[in-house]
C-alpha positions as CSV (number, residue, x, y, z in Angstrom):
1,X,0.0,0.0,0.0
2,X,1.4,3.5,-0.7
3,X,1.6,6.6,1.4
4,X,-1.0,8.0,-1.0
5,X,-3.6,5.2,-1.0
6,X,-3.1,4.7,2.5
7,X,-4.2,8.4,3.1
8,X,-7.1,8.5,0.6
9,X,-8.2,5.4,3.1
10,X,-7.8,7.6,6.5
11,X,-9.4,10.5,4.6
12,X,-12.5,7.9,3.3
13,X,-12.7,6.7,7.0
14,X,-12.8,10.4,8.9
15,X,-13.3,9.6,12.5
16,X,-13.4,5.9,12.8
17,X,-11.2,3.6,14.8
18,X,-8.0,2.4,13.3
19,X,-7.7,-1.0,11.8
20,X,-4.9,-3.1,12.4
21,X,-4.1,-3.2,8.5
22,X,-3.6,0.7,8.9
23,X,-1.0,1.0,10.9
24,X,2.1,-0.1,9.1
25,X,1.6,2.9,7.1
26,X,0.7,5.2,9.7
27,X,4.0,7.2,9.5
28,X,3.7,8.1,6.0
29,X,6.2,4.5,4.8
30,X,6.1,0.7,6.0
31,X,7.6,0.1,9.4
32,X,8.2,-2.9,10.4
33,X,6.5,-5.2,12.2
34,X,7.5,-6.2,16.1
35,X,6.4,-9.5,17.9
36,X,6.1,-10.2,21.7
37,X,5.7,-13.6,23.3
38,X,2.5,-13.7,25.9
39,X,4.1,-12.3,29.5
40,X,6.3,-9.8,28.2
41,X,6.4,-6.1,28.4
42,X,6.4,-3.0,25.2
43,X,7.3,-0.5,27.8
44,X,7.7,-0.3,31.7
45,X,6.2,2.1,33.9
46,X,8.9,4.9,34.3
47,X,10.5,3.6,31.4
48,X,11.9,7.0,28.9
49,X,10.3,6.7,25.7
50,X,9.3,9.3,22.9
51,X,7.4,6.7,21.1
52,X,3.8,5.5,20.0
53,X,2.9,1.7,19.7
54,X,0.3,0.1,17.2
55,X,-0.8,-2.9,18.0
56,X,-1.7,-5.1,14.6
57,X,-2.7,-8.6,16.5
58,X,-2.7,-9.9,19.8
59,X,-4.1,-8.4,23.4
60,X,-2.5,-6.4,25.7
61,X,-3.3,-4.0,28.6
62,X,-1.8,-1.0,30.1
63,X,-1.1,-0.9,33.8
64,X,0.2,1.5,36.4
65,X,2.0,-0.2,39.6
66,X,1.5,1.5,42.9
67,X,4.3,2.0,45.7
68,X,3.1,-1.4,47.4
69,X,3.1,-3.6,44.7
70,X,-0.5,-3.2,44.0
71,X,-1.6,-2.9,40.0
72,X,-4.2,-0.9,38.3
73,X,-5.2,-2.1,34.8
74,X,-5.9,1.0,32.8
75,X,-6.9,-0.2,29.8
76,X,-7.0,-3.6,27.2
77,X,-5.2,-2.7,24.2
78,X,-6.8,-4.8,21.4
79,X,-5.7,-4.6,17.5
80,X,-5.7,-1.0,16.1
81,X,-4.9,0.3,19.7
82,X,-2.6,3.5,19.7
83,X,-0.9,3.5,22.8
84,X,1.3,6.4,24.1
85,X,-0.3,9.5,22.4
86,X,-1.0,11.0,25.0
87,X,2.3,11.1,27.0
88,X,5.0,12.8,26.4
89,X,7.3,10.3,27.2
90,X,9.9,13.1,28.9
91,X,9.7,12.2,32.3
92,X,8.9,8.6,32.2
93,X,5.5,6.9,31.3
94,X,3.0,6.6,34.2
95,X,2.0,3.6,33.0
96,X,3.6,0.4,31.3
97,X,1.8,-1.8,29.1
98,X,2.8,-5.4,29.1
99,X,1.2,-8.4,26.7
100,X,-1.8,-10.9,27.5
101,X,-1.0,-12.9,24.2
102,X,1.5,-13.2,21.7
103,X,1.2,-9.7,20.0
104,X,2.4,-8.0,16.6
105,X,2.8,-4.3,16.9
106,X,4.3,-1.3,15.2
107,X,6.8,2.0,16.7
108,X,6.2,5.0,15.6
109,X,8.6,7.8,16.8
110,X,6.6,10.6,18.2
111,X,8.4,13.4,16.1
112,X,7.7,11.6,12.8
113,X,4.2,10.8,13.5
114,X,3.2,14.2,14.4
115,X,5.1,15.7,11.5
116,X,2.5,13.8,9.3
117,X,-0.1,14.9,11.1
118,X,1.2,18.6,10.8
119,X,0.6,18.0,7.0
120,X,-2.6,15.9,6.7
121,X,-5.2,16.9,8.8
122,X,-7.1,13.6,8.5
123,X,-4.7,11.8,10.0
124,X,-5.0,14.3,12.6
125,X,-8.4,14.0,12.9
126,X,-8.1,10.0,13.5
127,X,-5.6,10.3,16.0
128,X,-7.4,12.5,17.7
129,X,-10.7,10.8,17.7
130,X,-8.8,8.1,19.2
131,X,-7.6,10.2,22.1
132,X,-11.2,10.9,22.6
133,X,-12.3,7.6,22.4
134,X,-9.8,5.9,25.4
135,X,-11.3,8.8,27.7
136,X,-14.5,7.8,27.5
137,X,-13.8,3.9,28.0
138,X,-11.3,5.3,31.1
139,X,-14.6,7.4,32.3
140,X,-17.4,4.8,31.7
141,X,-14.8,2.5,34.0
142,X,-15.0,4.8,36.3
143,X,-18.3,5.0,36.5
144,X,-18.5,1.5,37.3
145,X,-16.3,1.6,39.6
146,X,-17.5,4.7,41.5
147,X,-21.5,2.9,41.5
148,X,-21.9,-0.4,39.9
149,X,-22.1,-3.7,41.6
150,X,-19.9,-6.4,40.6
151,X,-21.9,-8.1,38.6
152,X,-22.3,-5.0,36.1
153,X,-19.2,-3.9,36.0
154,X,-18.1,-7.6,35.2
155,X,-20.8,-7.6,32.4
156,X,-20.7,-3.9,31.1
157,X,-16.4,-5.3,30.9
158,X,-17.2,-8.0,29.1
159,X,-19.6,-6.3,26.9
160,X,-17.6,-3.6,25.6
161,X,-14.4,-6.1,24.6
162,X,-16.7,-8.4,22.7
163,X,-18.1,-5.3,21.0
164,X,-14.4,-3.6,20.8
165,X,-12.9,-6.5,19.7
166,X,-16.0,-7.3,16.6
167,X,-14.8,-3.8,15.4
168,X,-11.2,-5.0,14.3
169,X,-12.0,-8.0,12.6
170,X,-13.6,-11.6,12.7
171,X,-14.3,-13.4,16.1
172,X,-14.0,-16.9,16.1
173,X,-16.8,-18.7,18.0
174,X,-17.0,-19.3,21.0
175,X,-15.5,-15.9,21.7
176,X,-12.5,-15.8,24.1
177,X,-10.6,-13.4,26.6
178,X,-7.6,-13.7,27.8
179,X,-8.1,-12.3,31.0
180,X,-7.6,-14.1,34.5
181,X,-9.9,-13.0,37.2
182,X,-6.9,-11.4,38.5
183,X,-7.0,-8.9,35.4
184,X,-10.3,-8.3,36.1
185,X,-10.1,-7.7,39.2
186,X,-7.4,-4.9,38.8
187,X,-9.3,-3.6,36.1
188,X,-12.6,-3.0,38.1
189,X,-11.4,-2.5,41.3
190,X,-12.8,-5.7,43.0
191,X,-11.8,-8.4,44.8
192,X,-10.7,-11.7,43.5
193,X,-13.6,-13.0,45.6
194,X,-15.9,-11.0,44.0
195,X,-15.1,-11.7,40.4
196,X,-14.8,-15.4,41.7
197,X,-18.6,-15.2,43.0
198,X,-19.8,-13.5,39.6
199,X,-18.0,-16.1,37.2
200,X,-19.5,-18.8,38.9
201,X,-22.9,-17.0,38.6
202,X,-22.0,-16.3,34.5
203,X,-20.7,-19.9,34.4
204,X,-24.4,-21.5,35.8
205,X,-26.5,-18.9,33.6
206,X,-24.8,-20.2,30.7
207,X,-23.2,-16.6,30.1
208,X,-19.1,-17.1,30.1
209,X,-16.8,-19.7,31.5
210,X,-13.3,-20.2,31.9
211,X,-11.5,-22.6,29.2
212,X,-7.9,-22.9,30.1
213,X,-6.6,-19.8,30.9
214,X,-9.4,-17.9,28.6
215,X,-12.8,-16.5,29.5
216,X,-15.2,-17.7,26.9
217,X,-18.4,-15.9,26.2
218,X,-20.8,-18.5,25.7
219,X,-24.0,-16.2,25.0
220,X,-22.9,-12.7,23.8
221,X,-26.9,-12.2,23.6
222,X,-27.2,-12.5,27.4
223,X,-24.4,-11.1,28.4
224,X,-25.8,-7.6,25.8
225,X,-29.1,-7.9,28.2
226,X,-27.3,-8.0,31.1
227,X,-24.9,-5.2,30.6
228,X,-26.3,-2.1,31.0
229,X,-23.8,-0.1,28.6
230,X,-25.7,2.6,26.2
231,X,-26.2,1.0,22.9
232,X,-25.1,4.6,21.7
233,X,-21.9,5.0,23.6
234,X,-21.2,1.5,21.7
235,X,-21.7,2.8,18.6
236,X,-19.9,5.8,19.3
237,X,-16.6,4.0,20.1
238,X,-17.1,1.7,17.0
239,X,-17.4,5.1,14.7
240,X,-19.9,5.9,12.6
241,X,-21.1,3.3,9.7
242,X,-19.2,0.7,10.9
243,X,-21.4,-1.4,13.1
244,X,-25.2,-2.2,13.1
245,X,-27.4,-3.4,16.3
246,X,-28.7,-7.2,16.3
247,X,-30.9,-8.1,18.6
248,X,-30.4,-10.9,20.9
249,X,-31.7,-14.3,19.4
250,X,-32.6,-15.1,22.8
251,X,-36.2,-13.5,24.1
252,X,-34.8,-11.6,28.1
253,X,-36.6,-12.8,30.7
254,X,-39.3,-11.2,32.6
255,X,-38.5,-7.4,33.3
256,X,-35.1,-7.7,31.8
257,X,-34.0,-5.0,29.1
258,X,-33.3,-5.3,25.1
259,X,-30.1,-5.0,24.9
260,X,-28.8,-5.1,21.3
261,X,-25.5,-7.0,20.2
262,X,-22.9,-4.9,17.8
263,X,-22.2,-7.5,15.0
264,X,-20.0,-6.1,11.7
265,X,-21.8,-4.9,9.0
266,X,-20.4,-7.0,6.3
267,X,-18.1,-5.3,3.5
């Protein structure tokens, strides 16, 4: 793909999320591609860096590690995730990010990215959007921090990763997240009892179970009914034209709420 087409794509595309395909050519040329075995870390917290990470395939999250060895997941980085543009790297990230699975991923040096965006304003406009887009996934968390129960915040989690990670590309079936219910934990701010207690209840309602290490959504039409995340803030993060609402094949029960699922809109 050339610099050119690549653009007449991000122009085509205005404010939708990256795809994993894009981001090779983000910087104007091909860069090459990096890979990271499960475990292993892009960038540790306090660690110098002036650069921006793609991620092309593979999961990981960004974290923040507190004085007494405590961890805060801040975010799951999925494929098309821009990760550092935000920062500026001087002084040491606040965060590191580390890898759930093997990943594939991209560097970017800030200067050189930001150059191009000096000179095509769509790009700009992308890059931005997806600034925009990580602070309202870091403020919907909060809100369910702040006054959900752990049984929504487990769902409304779930939710938003099955309908993140549709965006990016196909699922296969049963869909799986490689999360331990220590992740989850530090990503909602419960206890590992509490995620414990709300598997099991996922796990007899036929919702999501583990499978090996991997939490597998078994009914992504329950666990839509069950979450209570805006069907509009779902769209929102996909971008416009990209997604379209499916309604669960399932009838809820008794009092329970529609709650469409996001499913690809086939190209």
């Amino acid at each position: 793909m050339t610099a050119d087409i690549a653009m007449s794509s991000f122009q085509k595309k205005e404010s939708t999320p990256f795809s994993p395909d894009e981001l090779p050519m983000l910087a104007g040329r091909p860069v090459p591609l990096k890979h990271l075995s499960a475990g292993e870390e892009l960038f540790a917290p306090g660690a110098r860096t002036d650069d921006i990470y793609g991620i092309v395939s593979g999961w990981a999250y960004s974290y923040r590690l507190f004085e007494d060895g405590r961890r805060q997941i801040n975010a799951i980085e999925l494929p098309g995730s821009l990760i550092g543009v935000a920062s500026s790297g001087r002084d040491g990230a606040a965060v590191g990010c580390a890898t759930l699975t093997p990943v594939v991923y991209c560097v970017y040096p800030r200067a050189v990215l930001f150059g191009r965006v000096m000179s095509e304003p769509a790009l700009g406009l992308r890059i931005v959007s997806e600034v925009v887009r990580q602070e309202v996934l870091i403020r919907e968390r909060l809100s369910d921090v702040a006054r959900r129960p752990a049984r929504e915040r487990i769902a409304n989690f779930l939710h938003e990763l099955y309908c993140r990670r549709r965006i990016s590309g196909p699922l296969d079936r049963p869909f799986s997240i490689p999360l331990t219910q220590s992740h989850i934990a530090d990503a909602l701010g419960l206890t590992p009892i509490h995620v414990s207690r709300t598997l099991r209840e996922f796990k007899r309602d036929r919702i999501a179970t583990y499978v090996g290490h991997d939490l597998q959504i078994i009914d992504p039409g329950k666990l839509a009914r069950i979450s209570t995340l805006d069907l509009g803030y779902t769209r929102w993060l996909a971008g416009s034209g990209q997604v379209t609402p499916v309604e669960p094949a399932a009838p809820p029960p008794h009092g329970a709420s529609m709650r469409p699922v996001l499913e690809a809109r086939p190209g």
